[in-house]
N, C-alpha and C positions, 0 to 999 in steps of 0.2 A: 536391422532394426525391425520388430517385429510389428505387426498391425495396430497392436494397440500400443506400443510405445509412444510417448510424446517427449516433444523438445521445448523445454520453458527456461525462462528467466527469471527470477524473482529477487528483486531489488531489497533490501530493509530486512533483512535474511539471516540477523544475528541475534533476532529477538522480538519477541512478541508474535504480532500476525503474521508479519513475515517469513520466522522460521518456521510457526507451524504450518503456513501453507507450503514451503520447500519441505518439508518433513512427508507434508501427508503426500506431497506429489512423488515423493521417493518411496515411500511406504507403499506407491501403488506401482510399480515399477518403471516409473518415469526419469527423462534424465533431466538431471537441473545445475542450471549454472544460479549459485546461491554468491548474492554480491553483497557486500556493505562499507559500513568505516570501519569499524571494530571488525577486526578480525577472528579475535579468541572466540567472538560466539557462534563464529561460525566454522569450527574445529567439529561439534558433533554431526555437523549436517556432511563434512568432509569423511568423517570417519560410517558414514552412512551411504555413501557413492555418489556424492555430488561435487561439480564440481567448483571450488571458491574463489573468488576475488573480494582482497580489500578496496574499495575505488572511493572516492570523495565524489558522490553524485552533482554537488554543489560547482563543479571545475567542467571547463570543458577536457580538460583530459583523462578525469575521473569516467566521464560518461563514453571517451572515445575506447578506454580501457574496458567497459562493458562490451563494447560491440566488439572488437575484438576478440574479447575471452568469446562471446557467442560463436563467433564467425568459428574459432577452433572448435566448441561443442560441434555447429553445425557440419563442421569436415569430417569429425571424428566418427559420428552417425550418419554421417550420407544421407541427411533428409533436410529441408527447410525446417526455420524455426516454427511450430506451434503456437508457441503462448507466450505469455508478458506479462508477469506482475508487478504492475509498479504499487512498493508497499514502502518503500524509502520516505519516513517521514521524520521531520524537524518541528520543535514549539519553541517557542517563544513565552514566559509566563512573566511578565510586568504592568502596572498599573498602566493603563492607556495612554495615558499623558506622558510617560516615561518611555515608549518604544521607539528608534533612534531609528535613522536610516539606513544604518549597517544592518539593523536588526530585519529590516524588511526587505533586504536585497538576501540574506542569506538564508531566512528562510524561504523565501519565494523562491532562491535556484535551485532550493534543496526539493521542496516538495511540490513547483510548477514546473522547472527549466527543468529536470530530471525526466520529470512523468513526461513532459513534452518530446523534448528532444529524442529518449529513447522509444518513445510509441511513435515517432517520424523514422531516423533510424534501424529499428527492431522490425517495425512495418515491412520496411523494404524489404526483409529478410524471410518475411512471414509468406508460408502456404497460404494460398486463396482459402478460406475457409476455417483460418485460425482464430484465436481470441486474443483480450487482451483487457485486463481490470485492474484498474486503478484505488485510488482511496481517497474517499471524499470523508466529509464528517456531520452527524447533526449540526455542530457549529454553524458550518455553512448555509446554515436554514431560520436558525435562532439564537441570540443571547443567552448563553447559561455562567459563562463564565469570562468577566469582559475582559479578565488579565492576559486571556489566548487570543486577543484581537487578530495580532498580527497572522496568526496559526488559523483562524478562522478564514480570514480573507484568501489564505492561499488555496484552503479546499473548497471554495465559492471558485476559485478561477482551474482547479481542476474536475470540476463537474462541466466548466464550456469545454476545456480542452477534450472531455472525454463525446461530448456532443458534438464538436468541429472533429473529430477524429471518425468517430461512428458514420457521419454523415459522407467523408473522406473515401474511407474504406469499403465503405457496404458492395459499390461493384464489384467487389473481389471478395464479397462474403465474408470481410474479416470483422466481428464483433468487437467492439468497444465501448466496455460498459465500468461504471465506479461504483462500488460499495462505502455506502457510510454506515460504517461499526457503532455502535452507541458503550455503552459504559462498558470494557473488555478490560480484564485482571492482565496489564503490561508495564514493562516498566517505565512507559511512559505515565497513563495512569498514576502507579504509585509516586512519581513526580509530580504530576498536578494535585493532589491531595497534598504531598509535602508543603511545596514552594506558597497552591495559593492557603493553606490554611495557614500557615505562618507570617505572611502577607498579611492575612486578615487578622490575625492573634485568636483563632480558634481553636479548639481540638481537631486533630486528623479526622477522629474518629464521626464526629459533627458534620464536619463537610461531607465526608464519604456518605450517612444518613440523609443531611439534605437531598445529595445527585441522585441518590437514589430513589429516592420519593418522587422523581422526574419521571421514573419510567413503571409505567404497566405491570409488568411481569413483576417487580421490587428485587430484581436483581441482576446481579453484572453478568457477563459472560466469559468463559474461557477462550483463550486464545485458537483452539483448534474447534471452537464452533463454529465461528467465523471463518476458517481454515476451509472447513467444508464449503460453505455458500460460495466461499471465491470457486473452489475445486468443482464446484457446480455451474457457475457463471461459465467459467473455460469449457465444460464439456458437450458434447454434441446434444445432450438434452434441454439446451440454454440458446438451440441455433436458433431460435426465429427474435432474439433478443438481443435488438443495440439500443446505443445511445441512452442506456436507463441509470439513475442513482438509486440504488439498490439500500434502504434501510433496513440494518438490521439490529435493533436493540430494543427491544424487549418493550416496542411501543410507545420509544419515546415519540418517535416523532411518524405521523399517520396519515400524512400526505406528501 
């Protein structure tokens, strides 16, 4: 493995920020174990030299199937893990009143018990000196859309976990920090413009103007802009920086 080679993870890897940060981390000659549910999306990132796992981050044997598939990356390059993106995320979109207790156990193990468990696990596995960025959301700071309650609540408790992990690791220099993305073109996205405008009996196109009038800059971002900041967070010019929620959209949200 060569100097600059790195060895990452990137969960949520079949679509949206996920695939384009395993994209760009391949693009840069890095090796990546790209994981998800769906598997078909994650065929171009395979035919790009990464390597794939479908796993159900929600199960404990979906998450022991990650470390696993690592532990073989790890053997096959002869070096410790590097890096950890947890980008594996779940929503939830129904009236408040309406969200059930299945619904908050499964997105919570999807987008808490995941981030968690693999940044305890993955950790172990990590070089003194590695990173590890998770996904938090404006939501987690403010009301914009109260149908994603339950989607909200979850990245409010992955901005502690990425702070009891930073504070965890730091003697071994390993960074642990979360990005909260603001309005980014995925198809999660274009599912929340669907579900809640239809909910509300609005035009798509209405909703999409209002959210956007939320933010500064008056526009969304692509998914490999974001792509960057993560691939900036992981690299050695982000070493003196843990424990941070890192926003980035376009000035929605300024503290």
């Amino acid at each position: 493995m060569g100097p600059e080679r790195r060895i990452a993870v990137v969960t949520g890897a079949a679509s949206g920020i996920g695939h384009a940060t395993a994209a760009l981390l391949l693009a840069r000659g890095h090796a990546v174990l790209a994981t998800d549910l769906v598997a078909a999306g994650l065929a171009p990132l395979a035919a790009a030299g990464a390597r794939t796992l479908a796993a159900d981050l929600a199960t404990d044997a979906g998450r022991a199937a990650v470390v696993a598939a690592a532990d073989a990356l790890i053997a096959a390059e002869g070096a410790p893990l590097d890096w950890l993106v947890n980008a594996a995320g779940l929503i939830v979109l129904k009236p408040i009143g309406e969200v059930t207790g299945d619904d908050l156990r499964h997105v919570f193990d999807v987008n808490v018990g995941s981030a968690f468990v693999l940044t305890q696990r993955l950790g172990e596995r990590m070089r003194d000196g590695g990173a590890i960025v998770s996904f938090s959301s404006p939501s987690a700071k403010f009301v914009a859309t109260p149908e994603a309650a339950a989607y909200a609540l979850t990245k409010a408790a992955v901005s502690q976990v990425t702070r009891s992990f930073a504070k965890a690791y730091a003697p071994r220099g390993i960074r642990v920090n979360a990005l909260s993305p603001g309005i980014t073109d995925t198809p999660m996205q274009a599912r929340v413009l669907r579900e809640v405008s239809a909910r509300r009996g609005i035009p798509e196109e209405q909703l999409a103007a209002e959210r956007l009038a939320s933010v500064p800059m008056g526009r969304s971002a692509p998914p490999e802009e974001i792509a960057g900041v993560v691939a900036w967070l992981l690299s050695d010019e982000a070493a003196y920086m843990t424990g941070q929620v890192v926003n980035v959209d376009g000035g929605m949200v300024m503290w």
